[in-house]
mmCIF file of the N, C-alpha and C atoms, coordinates in Angstrom:
data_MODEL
# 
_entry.id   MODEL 
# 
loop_
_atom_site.group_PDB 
_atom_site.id 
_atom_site.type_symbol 
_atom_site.label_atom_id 
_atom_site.label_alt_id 
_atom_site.label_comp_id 
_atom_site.label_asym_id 
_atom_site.label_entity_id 
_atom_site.label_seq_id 
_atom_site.pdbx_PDB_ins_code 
_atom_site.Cartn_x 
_atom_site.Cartn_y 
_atom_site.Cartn_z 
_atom_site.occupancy 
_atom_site.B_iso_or_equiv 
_atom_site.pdbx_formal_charge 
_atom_site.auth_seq_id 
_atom_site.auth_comp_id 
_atom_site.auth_asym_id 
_atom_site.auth_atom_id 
_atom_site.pdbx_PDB_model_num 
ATOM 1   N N  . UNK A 1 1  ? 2.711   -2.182 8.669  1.00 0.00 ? 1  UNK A N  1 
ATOM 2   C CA . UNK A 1 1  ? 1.310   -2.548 8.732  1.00 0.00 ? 1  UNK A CA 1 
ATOM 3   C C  . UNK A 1 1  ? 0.510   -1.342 9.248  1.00 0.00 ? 1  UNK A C  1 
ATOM 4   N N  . UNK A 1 2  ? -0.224  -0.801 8.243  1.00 0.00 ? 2  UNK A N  1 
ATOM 5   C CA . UNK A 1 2  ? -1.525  0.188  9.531  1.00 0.00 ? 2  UNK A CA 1 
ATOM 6   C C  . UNK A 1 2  ? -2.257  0.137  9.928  1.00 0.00 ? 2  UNK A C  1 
ATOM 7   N N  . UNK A 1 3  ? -2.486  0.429  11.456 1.00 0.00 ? 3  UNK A N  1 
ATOM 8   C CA . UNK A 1 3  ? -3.312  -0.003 12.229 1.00 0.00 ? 3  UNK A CA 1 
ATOM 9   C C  . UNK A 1 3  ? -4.399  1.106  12.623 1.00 0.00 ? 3  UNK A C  1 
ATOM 10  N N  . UNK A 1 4  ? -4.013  2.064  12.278 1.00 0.00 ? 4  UNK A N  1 
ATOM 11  C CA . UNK A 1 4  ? -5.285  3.240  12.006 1.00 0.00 ? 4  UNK A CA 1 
ATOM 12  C C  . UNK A 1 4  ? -5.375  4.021  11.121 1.00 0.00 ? 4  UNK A C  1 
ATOM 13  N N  . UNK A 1 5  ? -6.736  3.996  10.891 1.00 0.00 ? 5  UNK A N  1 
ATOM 14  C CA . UNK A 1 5  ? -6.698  4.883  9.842  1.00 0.00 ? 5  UNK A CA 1 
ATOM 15  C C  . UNK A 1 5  ? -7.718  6.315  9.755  1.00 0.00 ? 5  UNK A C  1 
ATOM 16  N N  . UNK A 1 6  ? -7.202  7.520  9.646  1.00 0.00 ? 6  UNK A N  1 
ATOM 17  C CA . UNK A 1 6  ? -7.939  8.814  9.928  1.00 0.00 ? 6  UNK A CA 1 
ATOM 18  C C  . UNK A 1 6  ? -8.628  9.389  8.744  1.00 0.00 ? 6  UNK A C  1 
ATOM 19  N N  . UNK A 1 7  ? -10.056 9.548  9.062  1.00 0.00 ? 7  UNK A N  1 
ATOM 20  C CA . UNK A 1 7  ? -10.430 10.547 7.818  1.00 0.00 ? 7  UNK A CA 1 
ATOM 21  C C  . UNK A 1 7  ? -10.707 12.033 8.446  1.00 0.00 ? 7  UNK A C  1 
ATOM 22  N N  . UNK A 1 8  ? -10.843 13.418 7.818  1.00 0.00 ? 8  UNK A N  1 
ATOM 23  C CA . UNK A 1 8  ? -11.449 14.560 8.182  1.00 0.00 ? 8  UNK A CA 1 
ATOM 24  C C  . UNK A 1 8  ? -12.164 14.926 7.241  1.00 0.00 ? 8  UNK A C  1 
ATOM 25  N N  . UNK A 1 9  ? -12.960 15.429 7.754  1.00 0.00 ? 9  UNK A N  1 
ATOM 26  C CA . UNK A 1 9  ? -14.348 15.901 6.555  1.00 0.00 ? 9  UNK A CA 1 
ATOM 27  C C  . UNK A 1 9  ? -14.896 17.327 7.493  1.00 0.00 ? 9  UNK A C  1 
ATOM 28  N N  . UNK A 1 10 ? -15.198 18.126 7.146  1.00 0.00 ? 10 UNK A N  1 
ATOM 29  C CA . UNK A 1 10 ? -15.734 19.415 7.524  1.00 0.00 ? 10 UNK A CA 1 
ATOM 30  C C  . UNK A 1 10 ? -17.595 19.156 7.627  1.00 0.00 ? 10 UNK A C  1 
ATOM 31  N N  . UNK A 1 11 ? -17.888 18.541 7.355  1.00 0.00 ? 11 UNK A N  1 
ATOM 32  C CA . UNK A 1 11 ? -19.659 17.804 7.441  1.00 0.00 ? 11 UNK A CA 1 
ATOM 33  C C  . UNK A 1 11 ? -20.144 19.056 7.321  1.00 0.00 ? 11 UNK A C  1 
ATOM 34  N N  . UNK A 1 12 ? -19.964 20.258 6.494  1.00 0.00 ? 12 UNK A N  1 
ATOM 35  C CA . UNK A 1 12 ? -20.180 21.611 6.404  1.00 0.00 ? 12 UNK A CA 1 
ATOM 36  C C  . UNK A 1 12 ? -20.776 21.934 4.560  1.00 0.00 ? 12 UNK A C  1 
ATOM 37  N N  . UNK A 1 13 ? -22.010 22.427 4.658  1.00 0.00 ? 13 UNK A N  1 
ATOM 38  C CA . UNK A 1 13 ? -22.892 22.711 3.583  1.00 0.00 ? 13 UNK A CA 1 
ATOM 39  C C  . UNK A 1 13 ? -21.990 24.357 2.920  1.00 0.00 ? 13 UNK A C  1 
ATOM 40  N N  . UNK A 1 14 ? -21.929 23.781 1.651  1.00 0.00 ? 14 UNK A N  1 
ATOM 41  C CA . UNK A 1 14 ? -21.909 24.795 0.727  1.00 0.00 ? 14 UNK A CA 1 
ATOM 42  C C  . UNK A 1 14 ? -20.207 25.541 1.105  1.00 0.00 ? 14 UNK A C  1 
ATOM 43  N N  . UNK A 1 15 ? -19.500 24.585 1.085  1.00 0.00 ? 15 UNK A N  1 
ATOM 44  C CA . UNK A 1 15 ? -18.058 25.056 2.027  1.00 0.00 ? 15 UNK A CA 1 
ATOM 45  C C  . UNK A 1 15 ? -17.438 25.116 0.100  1.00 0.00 ? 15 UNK A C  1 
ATOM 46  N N  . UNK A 1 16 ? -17.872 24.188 -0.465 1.00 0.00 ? 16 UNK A N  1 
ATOM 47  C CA . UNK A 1 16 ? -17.106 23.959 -1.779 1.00 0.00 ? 16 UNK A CA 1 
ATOM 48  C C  . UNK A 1 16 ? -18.394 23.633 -2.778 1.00 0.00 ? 16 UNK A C  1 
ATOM 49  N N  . UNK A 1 17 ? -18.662 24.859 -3.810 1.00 0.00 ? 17 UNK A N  1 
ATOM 50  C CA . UNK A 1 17 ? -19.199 25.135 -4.869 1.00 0.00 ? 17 UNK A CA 1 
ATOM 51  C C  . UNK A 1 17 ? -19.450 23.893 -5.866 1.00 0.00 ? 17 UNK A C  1 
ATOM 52  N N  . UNK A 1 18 ? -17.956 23.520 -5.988 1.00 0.00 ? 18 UNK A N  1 
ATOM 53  C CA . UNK A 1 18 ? -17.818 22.651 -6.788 1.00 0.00 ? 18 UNK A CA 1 
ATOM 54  C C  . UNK A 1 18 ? -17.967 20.908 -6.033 1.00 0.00 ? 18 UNK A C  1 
ATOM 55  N N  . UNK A 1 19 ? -17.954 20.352 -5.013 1.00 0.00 ? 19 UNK A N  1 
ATOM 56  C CA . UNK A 1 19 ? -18.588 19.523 -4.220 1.00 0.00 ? 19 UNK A CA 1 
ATOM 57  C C  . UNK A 1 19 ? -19.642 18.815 -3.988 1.00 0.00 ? 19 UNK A C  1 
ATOM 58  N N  . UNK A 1 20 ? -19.913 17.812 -4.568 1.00 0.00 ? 20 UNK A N  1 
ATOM 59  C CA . UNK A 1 20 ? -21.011 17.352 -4.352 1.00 0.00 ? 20 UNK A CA 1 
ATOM 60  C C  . UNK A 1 20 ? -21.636 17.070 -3.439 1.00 0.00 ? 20 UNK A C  1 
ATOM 61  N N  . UNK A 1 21 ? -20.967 16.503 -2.217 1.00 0.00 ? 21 UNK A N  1 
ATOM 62  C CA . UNK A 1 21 ? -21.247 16.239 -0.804 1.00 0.00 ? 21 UNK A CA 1 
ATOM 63  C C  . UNK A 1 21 ? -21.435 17.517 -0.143 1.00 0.00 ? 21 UNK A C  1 
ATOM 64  N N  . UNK A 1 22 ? -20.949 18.394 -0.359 1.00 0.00 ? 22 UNK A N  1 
ATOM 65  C CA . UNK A 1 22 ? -20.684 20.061 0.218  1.00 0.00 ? 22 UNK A CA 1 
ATOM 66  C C  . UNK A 1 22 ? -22.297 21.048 -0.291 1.00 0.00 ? 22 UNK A C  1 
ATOM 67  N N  . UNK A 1 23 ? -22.331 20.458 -1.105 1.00 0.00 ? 23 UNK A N  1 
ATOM 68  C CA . UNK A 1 23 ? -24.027 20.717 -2.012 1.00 0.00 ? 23 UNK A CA 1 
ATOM 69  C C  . UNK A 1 23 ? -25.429 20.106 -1.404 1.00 0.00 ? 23 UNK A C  1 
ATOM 70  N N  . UNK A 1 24 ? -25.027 19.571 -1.011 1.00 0.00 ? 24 UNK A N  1 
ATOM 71  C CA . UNK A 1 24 ? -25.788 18.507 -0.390 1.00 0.00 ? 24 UNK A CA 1 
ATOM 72  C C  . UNK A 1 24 ? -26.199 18.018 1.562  1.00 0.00 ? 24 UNK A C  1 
ATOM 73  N N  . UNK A 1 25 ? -25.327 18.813 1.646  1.00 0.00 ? 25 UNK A N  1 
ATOM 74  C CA . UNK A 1 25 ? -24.874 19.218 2.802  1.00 0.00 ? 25 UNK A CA 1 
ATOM 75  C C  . UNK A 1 25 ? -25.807 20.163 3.620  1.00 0.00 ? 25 UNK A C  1 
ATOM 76  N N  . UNK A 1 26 ? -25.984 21.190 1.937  1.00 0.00 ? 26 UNK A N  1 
ATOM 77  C CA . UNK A 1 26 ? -26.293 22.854 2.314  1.00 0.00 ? 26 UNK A CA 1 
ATOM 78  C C  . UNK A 1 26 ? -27.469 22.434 2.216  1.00 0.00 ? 26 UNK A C  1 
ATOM 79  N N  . UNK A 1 27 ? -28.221 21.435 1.978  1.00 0.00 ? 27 UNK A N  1 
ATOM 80  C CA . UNK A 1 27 ? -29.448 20.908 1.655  1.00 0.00 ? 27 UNK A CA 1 
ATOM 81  C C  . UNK A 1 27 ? -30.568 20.497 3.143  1.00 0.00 ? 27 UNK A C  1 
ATOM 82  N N  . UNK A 1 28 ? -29.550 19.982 3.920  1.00 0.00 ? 28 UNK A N  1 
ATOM 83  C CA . UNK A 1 28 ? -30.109 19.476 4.732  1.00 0.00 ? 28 UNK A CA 1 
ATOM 84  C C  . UNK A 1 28 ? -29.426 19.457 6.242  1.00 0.00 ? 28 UNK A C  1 
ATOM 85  N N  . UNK A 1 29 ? -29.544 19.075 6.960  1.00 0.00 ? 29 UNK A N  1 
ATOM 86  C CA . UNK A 1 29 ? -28.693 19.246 8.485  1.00 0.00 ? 29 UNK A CA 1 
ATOM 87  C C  . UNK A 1 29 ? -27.745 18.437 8.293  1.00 0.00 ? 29 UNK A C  1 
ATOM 88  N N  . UNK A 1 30 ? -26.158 19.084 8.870  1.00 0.00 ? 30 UNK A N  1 
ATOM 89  C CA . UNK A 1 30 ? -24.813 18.710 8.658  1.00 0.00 ? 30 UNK A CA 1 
ATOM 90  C C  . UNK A 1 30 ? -24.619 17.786 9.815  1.00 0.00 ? 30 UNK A C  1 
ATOM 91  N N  . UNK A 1 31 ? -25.149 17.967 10.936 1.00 0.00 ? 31 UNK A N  1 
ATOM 92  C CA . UNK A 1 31 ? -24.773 17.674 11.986 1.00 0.00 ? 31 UNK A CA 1 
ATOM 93  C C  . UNK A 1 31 ? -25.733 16.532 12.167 1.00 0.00 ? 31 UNK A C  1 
ATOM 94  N N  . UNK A 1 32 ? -26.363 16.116 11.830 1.00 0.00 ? 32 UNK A N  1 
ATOM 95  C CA . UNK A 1 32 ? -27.598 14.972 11.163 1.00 0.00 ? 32 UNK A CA 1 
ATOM 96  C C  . UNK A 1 32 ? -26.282 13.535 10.584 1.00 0.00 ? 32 UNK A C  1 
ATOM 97  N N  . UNK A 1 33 ? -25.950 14.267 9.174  1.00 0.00 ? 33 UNK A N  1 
ATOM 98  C CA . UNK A 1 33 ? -24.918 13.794 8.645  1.00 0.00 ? 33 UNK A CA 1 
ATOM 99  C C  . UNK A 1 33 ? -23.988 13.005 9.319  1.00 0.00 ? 33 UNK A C  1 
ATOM 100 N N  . UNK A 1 34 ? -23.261 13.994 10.095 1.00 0.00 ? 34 UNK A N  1 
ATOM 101 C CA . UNK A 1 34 ? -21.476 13.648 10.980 1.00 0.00 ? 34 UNK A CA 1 
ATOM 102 C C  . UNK A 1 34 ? -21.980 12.618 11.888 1.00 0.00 ? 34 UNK A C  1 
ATOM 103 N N  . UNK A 1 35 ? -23.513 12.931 12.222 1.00 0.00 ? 35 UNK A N  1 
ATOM 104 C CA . UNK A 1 35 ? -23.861 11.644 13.496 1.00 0.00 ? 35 UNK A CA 1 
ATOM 105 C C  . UNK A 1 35 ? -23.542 10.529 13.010 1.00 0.00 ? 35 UNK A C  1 
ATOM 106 N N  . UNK A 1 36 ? -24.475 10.035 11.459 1.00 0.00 ? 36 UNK A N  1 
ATOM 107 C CA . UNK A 1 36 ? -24.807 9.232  10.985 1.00 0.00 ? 36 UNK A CA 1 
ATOM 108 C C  . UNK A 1 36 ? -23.519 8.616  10.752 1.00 0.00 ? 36 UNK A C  1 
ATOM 109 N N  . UNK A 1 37 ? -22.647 8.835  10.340 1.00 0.00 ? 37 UNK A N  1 
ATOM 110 C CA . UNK A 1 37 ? -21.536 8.707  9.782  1.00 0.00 ? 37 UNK A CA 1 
ATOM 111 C C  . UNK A 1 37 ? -20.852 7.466  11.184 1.00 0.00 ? 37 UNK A C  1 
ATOM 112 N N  . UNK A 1 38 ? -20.690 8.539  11.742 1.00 0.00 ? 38 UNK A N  1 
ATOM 113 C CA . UNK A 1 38 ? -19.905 8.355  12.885 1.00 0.00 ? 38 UNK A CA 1 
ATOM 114 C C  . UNK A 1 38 ? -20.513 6.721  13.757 1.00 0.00 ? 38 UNK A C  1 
ATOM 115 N N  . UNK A 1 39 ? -21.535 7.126  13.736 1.00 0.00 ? 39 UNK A N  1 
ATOM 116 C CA . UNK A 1 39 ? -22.784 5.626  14.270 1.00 0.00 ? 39 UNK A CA 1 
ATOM 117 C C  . UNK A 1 39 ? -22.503 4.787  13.308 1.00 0.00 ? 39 UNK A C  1 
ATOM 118 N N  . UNK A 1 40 ? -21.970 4.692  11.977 1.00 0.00 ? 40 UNK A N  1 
ATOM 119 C CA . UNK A 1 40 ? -21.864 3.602  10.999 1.00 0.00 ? 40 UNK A CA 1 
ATOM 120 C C  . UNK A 1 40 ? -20.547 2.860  11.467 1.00 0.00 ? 40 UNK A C  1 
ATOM 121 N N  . UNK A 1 41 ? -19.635 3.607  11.601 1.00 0.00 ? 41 UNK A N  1 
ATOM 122 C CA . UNK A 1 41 ? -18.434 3.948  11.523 1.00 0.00 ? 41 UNK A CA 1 
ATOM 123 C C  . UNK A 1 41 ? -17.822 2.830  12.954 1.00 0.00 ? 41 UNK A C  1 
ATOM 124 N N  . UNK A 1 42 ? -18.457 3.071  13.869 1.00 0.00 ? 42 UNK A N  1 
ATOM 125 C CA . UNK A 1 42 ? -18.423 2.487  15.058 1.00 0.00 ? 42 UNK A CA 1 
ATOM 126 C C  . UNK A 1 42 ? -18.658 0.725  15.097 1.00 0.00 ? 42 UNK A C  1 
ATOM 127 N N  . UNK A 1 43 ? -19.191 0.258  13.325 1.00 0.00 ? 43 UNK A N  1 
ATOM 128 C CA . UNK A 1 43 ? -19.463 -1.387 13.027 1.00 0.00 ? 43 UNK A CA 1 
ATOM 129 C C  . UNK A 1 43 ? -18.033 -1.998 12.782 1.00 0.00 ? 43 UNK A C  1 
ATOM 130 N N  . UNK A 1 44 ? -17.140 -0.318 12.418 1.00 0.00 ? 44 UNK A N  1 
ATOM 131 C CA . UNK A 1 44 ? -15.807 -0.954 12.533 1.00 0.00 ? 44 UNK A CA 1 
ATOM 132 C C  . UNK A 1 44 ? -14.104 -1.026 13.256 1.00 0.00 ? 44 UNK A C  1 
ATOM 133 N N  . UNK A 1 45 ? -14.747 -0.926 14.261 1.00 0.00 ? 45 UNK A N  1 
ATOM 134 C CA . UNK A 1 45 ? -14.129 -0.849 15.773 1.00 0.00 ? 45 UNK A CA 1 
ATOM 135 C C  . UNK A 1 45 ? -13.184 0.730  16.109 1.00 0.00 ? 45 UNK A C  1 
ATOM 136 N N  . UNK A 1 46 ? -12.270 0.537  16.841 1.00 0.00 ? 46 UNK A N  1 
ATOM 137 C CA . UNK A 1 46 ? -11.490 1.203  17.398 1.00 0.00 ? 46 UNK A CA 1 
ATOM 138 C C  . UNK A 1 46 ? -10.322 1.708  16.011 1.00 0.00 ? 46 UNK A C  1 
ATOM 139 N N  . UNK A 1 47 ? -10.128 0.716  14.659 1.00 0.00 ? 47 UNK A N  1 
ATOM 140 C CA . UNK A 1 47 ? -8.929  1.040  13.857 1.00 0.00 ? 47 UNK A CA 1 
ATOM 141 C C  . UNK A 1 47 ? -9.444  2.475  12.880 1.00 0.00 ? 47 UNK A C  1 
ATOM 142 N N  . UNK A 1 48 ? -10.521 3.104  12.637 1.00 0.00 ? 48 UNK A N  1 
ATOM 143 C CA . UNK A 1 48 ? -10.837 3.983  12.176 1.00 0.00 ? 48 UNK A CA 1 
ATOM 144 C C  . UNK A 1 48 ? -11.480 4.940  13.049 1.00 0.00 ? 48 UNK A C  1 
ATOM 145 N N  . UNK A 1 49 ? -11.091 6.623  13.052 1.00 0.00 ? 49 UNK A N  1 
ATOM 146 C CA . UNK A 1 49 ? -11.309 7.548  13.409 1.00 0.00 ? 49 UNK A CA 1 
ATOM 147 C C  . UNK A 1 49 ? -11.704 8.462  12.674 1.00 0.00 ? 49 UNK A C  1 
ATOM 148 N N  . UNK A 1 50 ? -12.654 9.366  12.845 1.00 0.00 ? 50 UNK A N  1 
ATOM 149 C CA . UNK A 1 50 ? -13.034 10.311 11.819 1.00 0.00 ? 50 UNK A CA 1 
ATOM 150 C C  . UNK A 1 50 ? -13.093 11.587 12.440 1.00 0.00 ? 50 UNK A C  1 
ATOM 151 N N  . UNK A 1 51 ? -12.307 12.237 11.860 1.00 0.00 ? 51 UNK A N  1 
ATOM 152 C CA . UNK A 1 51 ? -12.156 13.893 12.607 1.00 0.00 ? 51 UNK A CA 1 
ATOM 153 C C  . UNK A 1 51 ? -13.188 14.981 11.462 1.00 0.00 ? 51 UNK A C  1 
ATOM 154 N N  . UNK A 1 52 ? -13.857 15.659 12.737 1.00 0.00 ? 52 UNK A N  1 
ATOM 155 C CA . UNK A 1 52 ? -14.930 16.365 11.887 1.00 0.00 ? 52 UNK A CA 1 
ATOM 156 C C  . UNK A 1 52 ? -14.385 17.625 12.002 1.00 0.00 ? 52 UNK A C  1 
ATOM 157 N N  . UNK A 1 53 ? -14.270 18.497 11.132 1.00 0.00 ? 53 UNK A N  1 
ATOM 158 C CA . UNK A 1 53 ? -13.325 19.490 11.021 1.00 0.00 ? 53 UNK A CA 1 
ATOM 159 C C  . UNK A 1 53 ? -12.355 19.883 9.514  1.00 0.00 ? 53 UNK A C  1 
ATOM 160 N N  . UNK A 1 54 ? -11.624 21.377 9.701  1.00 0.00 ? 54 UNK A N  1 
ATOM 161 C CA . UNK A 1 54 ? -11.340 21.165 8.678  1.00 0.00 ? 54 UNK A CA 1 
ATOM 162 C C  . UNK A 1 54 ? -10.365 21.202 8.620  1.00 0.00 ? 54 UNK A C  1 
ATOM 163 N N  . UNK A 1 55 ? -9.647  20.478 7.239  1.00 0.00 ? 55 UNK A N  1 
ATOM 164 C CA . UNK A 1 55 ? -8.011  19.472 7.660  1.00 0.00 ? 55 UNK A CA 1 
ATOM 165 C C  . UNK A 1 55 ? -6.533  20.346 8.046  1.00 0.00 ? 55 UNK A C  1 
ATOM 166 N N  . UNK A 1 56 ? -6.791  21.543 8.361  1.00 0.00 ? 56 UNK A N  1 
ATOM 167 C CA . UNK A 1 56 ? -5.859  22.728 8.355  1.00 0.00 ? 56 UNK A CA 1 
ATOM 168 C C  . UNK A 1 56 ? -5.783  22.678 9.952  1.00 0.00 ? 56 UNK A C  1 
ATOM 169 N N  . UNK A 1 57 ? -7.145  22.968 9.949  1.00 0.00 ? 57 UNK A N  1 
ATOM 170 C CA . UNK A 1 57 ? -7.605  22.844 11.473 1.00 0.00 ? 57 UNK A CA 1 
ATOM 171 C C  . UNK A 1 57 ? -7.403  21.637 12.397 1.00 0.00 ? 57 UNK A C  1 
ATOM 172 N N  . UNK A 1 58 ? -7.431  20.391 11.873 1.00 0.00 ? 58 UNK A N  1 
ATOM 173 C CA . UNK A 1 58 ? -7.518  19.472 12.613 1.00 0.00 ? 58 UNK A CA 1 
ATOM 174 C C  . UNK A 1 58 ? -6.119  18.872 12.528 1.00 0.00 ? 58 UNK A C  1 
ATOM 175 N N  . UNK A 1 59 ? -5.379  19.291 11.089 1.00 0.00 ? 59 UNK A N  1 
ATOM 176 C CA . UNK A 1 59 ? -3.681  18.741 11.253 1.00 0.00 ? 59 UNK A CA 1 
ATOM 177 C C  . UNK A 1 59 ? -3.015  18.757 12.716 1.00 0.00 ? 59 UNK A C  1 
ATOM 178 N N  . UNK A 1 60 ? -3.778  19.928 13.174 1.00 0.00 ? 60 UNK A N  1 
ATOM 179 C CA . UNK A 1 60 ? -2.480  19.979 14.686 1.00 0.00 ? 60 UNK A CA 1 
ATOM 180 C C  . UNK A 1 60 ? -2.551  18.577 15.365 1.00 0.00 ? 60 UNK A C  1 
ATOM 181 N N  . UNK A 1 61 ? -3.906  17.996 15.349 1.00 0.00 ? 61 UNK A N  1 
ATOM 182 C CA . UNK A 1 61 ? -4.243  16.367 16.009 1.00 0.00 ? 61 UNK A CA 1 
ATOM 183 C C  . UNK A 1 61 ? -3.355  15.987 15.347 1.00 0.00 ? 61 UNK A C  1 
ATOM 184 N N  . UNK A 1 62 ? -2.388  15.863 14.525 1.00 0.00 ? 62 UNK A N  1 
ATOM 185 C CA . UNK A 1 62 ? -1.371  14.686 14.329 1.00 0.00 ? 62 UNK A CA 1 
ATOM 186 C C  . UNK A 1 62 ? -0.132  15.228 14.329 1.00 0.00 ? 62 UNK A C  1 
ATOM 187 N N  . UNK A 1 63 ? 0.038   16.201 14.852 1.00 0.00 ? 63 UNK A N  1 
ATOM 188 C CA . UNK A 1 63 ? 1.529   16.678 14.363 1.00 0.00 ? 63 UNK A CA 1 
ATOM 189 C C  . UNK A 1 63 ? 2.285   15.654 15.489 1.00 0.00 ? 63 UNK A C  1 
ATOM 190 N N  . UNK A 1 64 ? 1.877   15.291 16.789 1.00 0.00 ? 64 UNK A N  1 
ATOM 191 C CA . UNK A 1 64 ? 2.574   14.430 17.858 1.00 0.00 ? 64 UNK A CA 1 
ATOM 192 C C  . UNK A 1 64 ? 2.486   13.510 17.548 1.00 0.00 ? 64 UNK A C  1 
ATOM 193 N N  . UNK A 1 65 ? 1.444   12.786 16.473 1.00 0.00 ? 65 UNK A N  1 
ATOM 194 C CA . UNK A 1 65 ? 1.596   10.785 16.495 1.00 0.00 ? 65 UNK A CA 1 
ATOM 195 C C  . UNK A 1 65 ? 2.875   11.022 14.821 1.00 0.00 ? 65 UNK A C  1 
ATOM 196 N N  . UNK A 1 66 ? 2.580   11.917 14.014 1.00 0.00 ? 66 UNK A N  1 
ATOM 197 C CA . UNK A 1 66 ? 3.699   11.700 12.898 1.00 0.00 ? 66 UNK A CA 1 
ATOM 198 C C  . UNK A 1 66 ? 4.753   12.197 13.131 1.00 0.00 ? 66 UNK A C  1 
ATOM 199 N N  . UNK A 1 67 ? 4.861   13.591 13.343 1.00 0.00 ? 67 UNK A N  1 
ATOM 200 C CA . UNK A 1 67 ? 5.781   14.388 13.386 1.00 0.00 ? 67 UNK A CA 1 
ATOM 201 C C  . UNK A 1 67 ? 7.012   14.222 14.280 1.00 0.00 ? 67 UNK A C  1 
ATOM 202 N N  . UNK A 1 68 ? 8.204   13.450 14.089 1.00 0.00 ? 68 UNK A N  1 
ATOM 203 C CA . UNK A 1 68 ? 9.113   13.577 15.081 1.00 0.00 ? 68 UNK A CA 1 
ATOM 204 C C  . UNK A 1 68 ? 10.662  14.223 15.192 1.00 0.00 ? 68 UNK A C  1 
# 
């Protein structure tokens, strides 16, 4: 059964050319964005986490809950 579930997103403008969200991004304030997100995000409790960052970068956050 899973009981959490992780997303990462870089909330970073113009990171990927080809990106629509990444385009869009470069458009307007990122950090505007990650708030918003995050404030939505919070209607659905404690089982979802969202790591802002980028997923190379933020893998090390899981190498201790998967990795054994």
């Amino acid at each position: 059964m899973i009981t959490e579930h992780h997303g990462i997103d870089p909330f970073m403008g113009g990171y990927d050319a080809g990106d629509v969200m990444s385009n869009r991004l470069a458009e307007s304030n990122s950090s505007s964005w990650a708030s918003a997100v995050l404030r939505l995000l919070g209607d659905f409790g404690c089982r979802f986490q969202l790591h802002v960052g980028n997923s190379v970068d933020m893998s090390t956050d899981f190498s201790s809950i998967y990795l054994t």
